[in-house]
SETI-444152 format. One record per residue: residue in three letters; x, y, z of N, C-alpha, C in turn. Coordinates in steps of 0.02 Angstrom, whole numbers, plus 32768, in hexadecimal, padded with zeros to 4 digits. Atoms other than C-alpha are relative to their C-alpha. Layout:
N
ALAXYZXYZXYZ/...
% end
This chain:
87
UNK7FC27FDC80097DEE821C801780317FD77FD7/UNK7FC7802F80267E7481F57F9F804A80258005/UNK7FC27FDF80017F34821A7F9F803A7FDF7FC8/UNK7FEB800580337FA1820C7F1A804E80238005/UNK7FBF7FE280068060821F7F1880387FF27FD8/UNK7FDF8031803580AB81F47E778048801B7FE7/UNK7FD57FE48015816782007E4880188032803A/UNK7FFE7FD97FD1819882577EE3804E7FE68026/UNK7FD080177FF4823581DC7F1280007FE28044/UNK800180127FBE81D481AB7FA780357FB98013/UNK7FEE80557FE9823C811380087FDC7FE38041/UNK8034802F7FE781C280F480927FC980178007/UNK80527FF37FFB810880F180B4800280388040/UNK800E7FEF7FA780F08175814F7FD17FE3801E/UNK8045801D7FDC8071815981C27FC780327FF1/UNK804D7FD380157FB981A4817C7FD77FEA8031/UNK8022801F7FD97F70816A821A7FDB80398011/UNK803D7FB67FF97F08823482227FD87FE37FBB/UNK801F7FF880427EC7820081647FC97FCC801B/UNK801B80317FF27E4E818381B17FC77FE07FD2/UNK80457FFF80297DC58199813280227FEB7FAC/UNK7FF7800680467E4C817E80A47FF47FBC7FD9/UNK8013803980137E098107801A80327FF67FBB/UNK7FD3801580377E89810C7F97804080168013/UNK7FB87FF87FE67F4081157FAA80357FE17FAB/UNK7FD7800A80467FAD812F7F048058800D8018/UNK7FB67FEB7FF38068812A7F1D80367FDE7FD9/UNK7FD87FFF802F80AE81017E79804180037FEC/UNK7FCE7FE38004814581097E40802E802A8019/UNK7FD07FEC7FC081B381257ECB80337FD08012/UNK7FBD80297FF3824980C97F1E7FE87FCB804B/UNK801E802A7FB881D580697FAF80227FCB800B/UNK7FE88044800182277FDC7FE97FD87FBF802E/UNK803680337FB281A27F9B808A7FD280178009/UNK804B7FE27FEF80EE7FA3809C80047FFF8042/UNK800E7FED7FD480DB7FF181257FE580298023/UNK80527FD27FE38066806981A47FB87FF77FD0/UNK803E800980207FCD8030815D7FBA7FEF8023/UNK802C80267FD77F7A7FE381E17FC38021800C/UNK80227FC87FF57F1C807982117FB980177FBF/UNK80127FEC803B7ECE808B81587FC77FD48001/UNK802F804C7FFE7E28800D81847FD6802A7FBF/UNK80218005803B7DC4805D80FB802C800E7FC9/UNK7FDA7FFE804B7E4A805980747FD97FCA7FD6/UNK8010802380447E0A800C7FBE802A7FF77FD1/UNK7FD37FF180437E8A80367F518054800C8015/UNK7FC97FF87FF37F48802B7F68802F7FF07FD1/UNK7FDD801A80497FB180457EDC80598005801A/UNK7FC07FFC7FF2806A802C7EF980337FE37FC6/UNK7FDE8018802B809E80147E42805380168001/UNK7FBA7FEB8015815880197E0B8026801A8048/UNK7FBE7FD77FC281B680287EC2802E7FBB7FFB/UNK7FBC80487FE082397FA77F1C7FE77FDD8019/UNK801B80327FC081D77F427F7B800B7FBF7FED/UNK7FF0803F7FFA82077E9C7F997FDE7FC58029/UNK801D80287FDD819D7E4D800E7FA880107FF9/UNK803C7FDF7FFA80DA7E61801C7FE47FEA804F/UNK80107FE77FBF80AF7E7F80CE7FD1804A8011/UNK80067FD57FD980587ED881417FBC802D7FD9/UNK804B7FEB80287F9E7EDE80E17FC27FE8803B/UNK8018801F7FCE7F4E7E87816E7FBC80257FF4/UNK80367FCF7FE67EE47F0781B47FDE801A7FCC/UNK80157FE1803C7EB97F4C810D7FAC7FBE7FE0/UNK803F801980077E047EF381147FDB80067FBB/UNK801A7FDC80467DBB7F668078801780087FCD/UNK7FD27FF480427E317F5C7FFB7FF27FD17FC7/UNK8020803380377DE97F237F6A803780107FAF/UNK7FCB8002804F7E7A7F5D7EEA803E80028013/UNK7FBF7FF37FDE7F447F457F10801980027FBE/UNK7FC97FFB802E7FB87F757E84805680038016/UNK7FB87FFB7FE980647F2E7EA780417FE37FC2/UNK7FEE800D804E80957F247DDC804580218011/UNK7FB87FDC800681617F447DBD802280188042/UNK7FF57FED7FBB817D7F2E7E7080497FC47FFC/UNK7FC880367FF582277EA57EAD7FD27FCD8021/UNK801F80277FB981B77E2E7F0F80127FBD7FFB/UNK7FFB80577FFA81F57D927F447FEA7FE28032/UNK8037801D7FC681847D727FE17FBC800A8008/UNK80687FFA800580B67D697FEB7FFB7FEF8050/UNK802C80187FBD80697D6F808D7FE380258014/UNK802B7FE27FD67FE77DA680F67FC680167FCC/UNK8046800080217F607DAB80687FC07FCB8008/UNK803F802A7FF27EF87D1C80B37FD580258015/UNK80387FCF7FEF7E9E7DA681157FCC802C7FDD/UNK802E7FD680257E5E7E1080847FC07FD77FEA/UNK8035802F800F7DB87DCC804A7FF480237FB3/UNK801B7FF980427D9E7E3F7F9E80307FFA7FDB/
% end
């Protein structure tokens, strides 16, 4: 399953914790400011979160499968919690 919500003015992540099977997650160009509800997403691969607000990188932990993160034209001035990913 993939979901895709580009240009939409989102400002936060909801919780997709019914999408359980989703493996891509596009949310482009939006106004995001905090990764967040994700936890839930164990077979995610793909998480694109080009061009929002985000400032910190958090809260990937659980995200085991993720073998692509796009966080291009983002604010980020904190890194953490990527020791866990392995791809």
């Amino acid at each position: 399953e993939s979901l895709g919500l580009i240009r939409h003015r989102i400002t936060k992540i909801k919780n997709y914790a019914r999408m359980k099977n989703l493996r891509s997650l596009c949310l482009r160009w939006n106004l995001i400011t905090k990764i967040e509800n994700l936890s839930s997403l164990q077979h995610l691969t793909l998480l694109n979160l080009y061009d929002n607000q985000i400032t910190e990188i958090a809260g990937l932990e659980n995200l085991t499968n993720l073998e692509t993160l796009d966080l291009s034209f983002n604010r980020i001035e904190k890194i953490g919690g990527l020791d866990t990913l392995r791809n």
